[in-house]
C-alpha positions as CSV (number, residue, x, y, z in Angstrom):
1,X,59.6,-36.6,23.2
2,X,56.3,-37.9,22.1
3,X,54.5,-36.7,24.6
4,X,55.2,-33.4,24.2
5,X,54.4,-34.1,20.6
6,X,50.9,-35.3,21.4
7,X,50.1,-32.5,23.9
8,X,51.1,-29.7,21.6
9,X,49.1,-31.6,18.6
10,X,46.0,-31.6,20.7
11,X,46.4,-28.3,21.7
12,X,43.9,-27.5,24.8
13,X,41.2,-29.4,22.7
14,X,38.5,-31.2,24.5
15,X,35.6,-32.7,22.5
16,X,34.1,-36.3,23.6
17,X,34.1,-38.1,20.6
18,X,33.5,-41.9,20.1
19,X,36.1,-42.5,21.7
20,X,34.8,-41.7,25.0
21,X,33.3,-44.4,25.5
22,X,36.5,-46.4,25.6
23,X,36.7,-46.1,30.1
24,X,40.2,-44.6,31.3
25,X,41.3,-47.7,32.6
26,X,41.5,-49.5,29.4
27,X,42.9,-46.6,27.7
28,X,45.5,-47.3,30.5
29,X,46.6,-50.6,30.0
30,X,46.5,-50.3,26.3
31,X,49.1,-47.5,27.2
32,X,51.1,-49.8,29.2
33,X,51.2,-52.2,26.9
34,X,53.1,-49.8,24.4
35,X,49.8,-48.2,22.5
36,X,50.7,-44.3,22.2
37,X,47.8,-44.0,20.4
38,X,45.9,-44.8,23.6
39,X,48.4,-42.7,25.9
40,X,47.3,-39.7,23.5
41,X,43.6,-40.3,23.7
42,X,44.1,-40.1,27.6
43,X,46.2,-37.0,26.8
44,X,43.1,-35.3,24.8
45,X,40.6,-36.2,27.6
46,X,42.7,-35.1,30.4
47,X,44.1,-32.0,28.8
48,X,41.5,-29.2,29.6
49,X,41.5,-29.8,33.4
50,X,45.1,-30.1,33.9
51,X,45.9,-26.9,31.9
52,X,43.2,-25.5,34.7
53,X,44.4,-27.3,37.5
54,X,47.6,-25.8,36.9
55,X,47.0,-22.2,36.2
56,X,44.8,-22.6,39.5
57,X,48.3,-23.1,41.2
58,X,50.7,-20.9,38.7
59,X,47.9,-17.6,37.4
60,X,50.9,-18.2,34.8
61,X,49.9,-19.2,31.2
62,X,53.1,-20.1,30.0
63,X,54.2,-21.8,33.4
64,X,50.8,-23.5,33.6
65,X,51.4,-25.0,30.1
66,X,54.8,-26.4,31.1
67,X,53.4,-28.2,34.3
68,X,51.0,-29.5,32.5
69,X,53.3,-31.5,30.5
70,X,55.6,-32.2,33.4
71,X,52.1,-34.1,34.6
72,X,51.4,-35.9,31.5
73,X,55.5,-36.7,31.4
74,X,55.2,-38.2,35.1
75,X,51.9,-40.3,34.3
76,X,53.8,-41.7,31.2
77,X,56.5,-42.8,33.2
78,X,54.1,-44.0,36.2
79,X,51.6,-45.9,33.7
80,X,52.5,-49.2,35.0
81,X,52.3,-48.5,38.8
82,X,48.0,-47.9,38.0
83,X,46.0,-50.7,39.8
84,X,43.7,-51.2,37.0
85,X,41.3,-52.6,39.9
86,X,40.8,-48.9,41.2
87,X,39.1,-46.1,39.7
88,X,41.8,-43.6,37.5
89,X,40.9,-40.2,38.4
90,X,41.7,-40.0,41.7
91,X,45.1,-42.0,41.2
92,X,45.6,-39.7,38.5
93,X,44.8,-36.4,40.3
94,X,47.0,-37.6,43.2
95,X,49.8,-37.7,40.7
96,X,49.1,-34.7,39.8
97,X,49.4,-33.1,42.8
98,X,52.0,-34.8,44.1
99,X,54.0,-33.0,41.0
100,X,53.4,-29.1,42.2
């Protein structure tokens, strides 16, 4: 699955590049549309903090790594249920939580 493509390619990277200035909801709808390219860049900024988030709730490396692509899996296939009217993060960290 492309997902998992992208999440093992970006490997627990986190730099802010240009790209950060493109906000999280655009990134979104771009994603929605189709654009994987966009879905990845929300990948590569989100990344970091779900791998922490879920070795917060595993203190398992290996489990921790698979949840966090169960997450990224689940907001993939919940990409077009976003209100683009209301912030991301906490839409995105209730998904997240809701899939411990």
């Amino acid at each position: 699955m492309h997902v998992q493509a992208g999440f093992d390619k970006l490997a627990m990277s986190d730099s802010r590049g240009p790209s950060a200035a493109v906000s999280a909801g655009l990134l979104v709808r771009q994603a929605t549309g189709g654009d994987l390219d966009a879905f990845e860049e929300l990948i590569h900024r989100l990344q970091r903090r779900v791998y922490g988030f879920a070795y917060q709730h595993l203190r398992d490396s290996e489990e921790a790594h698979d949840l966090a692509q169960e997450i990224f899996v689940k907001l993939y296939r919940n990409l077009a249920r976003y209100d683009p009217e209301r912030p991301f993060e906490p839409w995105f960290w209730k998904l997240a939580a809701n899939t411990t």
